[in-house]
N, C-alpha and C positions, 0 to 999 in steps of 0.2 A: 504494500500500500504506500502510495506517494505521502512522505510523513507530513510535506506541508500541505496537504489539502484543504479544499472547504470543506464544513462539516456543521451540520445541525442538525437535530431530532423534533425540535419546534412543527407538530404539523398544522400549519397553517401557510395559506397562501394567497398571495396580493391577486386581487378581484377588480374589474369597473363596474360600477352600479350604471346601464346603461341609461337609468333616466335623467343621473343626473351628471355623470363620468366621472364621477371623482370614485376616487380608489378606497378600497378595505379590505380584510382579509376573510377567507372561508376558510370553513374548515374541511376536511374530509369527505365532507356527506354534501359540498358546496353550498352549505349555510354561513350566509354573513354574518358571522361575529366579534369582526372589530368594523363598529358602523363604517362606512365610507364616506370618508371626509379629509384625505389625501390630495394634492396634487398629482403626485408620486409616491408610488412605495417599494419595496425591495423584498427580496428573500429576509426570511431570519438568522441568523450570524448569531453564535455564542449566546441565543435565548433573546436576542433583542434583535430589530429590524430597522432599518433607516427610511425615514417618511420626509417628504417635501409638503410644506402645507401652504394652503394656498396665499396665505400672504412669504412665500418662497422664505419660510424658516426650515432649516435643516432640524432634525430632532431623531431622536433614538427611543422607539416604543418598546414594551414588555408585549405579552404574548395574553394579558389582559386590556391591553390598547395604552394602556398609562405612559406618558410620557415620562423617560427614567435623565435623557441629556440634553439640552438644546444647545445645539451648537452657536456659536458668535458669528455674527453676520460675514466677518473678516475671515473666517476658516472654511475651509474645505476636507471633506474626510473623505476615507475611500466607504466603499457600501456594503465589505465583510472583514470580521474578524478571523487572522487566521491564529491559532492555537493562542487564542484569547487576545493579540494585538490587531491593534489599528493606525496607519497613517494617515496623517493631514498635513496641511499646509496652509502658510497664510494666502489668502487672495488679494491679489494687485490688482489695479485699473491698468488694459493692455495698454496704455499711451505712457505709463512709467517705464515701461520695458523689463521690469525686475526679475528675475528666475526667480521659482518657487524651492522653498528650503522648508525641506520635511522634518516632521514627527513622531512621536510615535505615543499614544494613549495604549492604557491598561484596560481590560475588559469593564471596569467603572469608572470610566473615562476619566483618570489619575496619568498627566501627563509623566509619562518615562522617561522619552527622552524630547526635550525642547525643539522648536523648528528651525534649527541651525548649519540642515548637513545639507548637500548638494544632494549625494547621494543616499538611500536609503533603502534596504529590501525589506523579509520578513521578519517575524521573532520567528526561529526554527525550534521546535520540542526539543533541540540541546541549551537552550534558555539563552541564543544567540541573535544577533542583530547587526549585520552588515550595513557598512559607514563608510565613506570614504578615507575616514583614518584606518579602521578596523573593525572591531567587532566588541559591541556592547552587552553586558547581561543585563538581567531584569530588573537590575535596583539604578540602572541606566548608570552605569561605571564601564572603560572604558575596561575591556579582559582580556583582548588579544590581539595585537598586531605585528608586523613583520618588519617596518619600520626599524632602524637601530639609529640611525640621529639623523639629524636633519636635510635635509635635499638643498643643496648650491646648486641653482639652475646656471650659475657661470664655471661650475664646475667641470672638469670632462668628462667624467663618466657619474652616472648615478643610476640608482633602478627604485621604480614604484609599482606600486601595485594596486590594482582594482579588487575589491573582498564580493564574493559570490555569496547565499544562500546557503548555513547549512543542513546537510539531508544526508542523512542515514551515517552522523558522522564525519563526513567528508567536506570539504567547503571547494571549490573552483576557484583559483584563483590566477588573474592573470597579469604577468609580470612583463615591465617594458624596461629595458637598459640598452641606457645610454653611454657608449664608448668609444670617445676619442673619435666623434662625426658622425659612429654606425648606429643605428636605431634596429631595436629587434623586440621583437614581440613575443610569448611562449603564453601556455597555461597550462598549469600543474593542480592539484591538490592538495591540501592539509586536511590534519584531525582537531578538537578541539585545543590540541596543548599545541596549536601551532609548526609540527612536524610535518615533513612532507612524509606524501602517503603516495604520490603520483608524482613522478618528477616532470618538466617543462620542459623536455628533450625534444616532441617531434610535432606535439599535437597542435592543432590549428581549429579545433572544435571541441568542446569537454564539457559535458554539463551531465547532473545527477536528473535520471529519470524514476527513482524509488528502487523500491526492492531490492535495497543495497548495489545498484547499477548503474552505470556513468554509461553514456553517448561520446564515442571520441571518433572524428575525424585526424586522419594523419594529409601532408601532404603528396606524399605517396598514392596514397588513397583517397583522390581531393574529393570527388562524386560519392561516395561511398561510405556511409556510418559504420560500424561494428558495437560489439557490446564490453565493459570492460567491469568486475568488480570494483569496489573500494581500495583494495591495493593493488590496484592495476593490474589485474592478473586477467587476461583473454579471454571473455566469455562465449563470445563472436568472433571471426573475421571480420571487416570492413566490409560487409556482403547487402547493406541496407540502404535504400535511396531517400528512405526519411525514417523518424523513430519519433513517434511522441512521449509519450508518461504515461507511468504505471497509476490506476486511481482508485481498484480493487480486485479482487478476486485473479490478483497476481497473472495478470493480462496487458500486456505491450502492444500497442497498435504500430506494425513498422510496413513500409511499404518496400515490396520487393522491385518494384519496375513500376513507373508511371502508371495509375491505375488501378494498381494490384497488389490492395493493403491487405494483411490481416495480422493476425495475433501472435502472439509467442508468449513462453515462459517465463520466470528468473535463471531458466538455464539455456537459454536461447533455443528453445526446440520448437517449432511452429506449431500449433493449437488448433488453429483455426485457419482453415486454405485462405490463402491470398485471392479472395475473388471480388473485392470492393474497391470500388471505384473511388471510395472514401470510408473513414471509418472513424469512431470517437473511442476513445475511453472506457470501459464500464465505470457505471456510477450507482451501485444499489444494486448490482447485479444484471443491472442491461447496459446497452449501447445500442445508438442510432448508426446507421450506415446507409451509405446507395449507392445503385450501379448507374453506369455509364448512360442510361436513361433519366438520369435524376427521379430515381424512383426510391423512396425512401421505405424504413423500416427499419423495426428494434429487432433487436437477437439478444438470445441467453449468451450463457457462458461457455454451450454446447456450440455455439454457430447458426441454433436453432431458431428460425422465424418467428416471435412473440406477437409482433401484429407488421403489416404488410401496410403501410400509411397510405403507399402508390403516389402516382405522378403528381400531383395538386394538394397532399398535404405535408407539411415540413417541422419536423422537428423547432419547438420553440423557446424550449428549455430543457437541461437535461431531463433523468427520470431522478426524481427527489421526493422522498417519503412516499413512494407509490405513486405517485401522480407526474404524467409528464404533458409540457403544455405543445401545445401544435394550431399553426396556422391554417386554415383549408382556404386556396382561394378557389374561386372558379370563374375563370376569364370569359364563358360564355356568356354569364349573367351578370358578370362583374360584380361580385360577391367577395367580402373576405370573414370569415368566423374563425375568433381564436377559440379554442376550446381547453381542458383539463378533462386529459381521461387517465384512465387506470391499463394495467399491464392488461384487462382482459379486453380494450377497448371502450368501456362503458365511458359513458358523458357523466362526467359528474360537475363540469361548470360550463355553460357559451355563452358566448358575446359577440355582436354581429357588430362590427367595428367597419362595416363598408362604408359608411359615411362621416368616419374618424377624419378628423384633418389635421389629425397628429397632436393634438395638443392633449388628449386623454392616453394615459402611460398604458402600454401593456404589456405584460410581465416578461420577460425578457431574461435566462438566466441561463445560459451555454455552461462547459467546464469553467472554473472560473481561469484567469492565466498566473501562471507559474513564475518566477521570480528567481531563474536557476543561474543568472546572470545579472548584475545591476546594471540597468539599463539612464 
């Protein structure tokens, strides 16, 4: 399992009230029980969810509707907690020109670390936090970087480093030195005590996709992924045209040839033939995919068809607490209905949004993205 994933057990999920389009949550049985009275609303994240209201205040509700944070006009936050943190940032008027310097809040929104860094990734379940300096713990102190004194950019040689994400252990990290005019680039790995674990000898791609498994590109092998342990030990050849993340049920979506994704192990053995033209993650035990028709449809863990959506309805959010959301249009009668159904297909919420002109939210919650590099 991808250790930094999203994760909730909250079942509840963000609704439009079509009479009057603002937003609230159902439940299960697609009863409205947090009224609708949203601009905007979100998934639930760590028991609480992020609502826009209509006079555009950001806030953070419980799972009884009760407003538990309101955010300050001047901040911005992201819309999920991942293993209990949250980023934000202050908001600037774009005619200052200022870059945005991130933060980082605690699950009761108890600022950790202040909005002072360039860069910023996740808190990783190793109670870690990539920084442009290094990497912070949770009492927001500064616990590990590779730094040893200071950088003279009129110096001749120096080297720095960009701090990755850690997962399953191992952090990515990529190292630029400068010497005497040459410029070179690498990325290696460490463990939490700062040790290299993956040395910056060849690779030109490295990022952790869970199940204790890194993605490395060589340039050797420029076109070509392979699969690599934690201590860089060969799980793979370079044999894969793309590799996304592991998200459960210890299933890798890689594509073997343009067109031609399917699944594998944590021991690189293939699971599931490469016969999709695309293919997602499991999340809860399913995954969306389609063939080269754009014809969409869920599978088990088998490879087994769970429901057949066909050409006109599309995945709209993963499958989260049993329920996954989907678009139907239908271009003949120029129709769009979002719906919420269950693994057996039943309807358990619609909304016919053909005459949406966008300004009514509709729930919208793909895998969330992964943070395997700061970007």
């Amino acid at each position: 399992m991808f250790q930094n994933k999203y994760t909730d057990n909250t079942k509840l999920w963000p609704a439009v009230d079509p009479t009057t389009a603002k937003v609230g949550y159902i439940n299960e049985k697609g009863e409205m029980v947090i009224p609708p009275q949203f601009k905007r609303a979100f998934f639930f994240s760590n028991g609480k969810a992020k609502v826009l209201t209509e006079d555009d205040k950001t806030q953070f509700i419980d799972a009884k509707g009760n407003v538990v944070y309101t955010f300050p006009d001047s901040e911005v936050c992201e819309s999920y907690f991942y293993n209990g943190y949250m980023k934000f940032y202050k908001s600037y008027p774009a005619s200052l020109g200022i870059a945005p310097k991130y933060g980082l809040y605690d699950s009761n929104f108890n600022v950790v670390l202040p909005d002072d860094f360039i860069e910023l990734g996740i808190m990783s379940k190793e109670g870690l936090v990539a920084t442009e300096a290094g990497y912070y713990n949770k009492k927001g102190e500064l616990a590990l970087t590779l730094y040893t004194d200071t950088i003279d950019i009129n110096s001749k040689s120096y080297t720095t480093y960009s701090y990755g994400d850690f997962c399953d252990g191992v952090a990515v990290i990529g190292v630029t030195r400068y010497n005497n005019g040459h410029l070179s680039s690498t990325l290696g790995a460490i463990n939490t005590k700062g040790e290299w674990v993956i040395d910056t000898a060849s690779y030109i791609e490295l990022r952790p996709v869970g199940c204790g498994l890194l993605a490395y590109r060589t340039a050797t092998d420029y076109y070509r992924l392979g699969l690599m342990d934690t201590h860089g030990n060969k799980v793979t050849e370079p044999i894969f045209e793309g590799v996304q993340n592991f998200e459960d049920n210890d299933l890798l979506p890689v594509c073997i040839e343009y067109g031609k994704w399917g699944y594998v192990d944590k021991t690189g053995t293939m699971r599931i033939a490469p016969e999709f033209f695309w293919c997602e993650p499991f999340h809860e035990g399913i995954a969306w995919a389609w063939n080269e028709k754009e014809e969409y449809f869920l599978i088990d863990t088998n490879g087994n068809v769970v429901i057949n959506l066909g050409p006109n309805v599309r995945p709209y959010t993963c499958y989260h607490n049993g329920l996954i959301g989907v678009l139907i249009t239908d271009e003949a009668n120029k129709t769009k209905i979002f719906k919420y159904i269950d693994k057996d297909s039943n309807t358990i919420y619609s909304w016919d949004k053909t005459n949406d002109d966008g300004s009514s939210f509709t729930p919208r919650m793909l895998l969330p993205s992964r943070f395997n590099l700061l970007k």
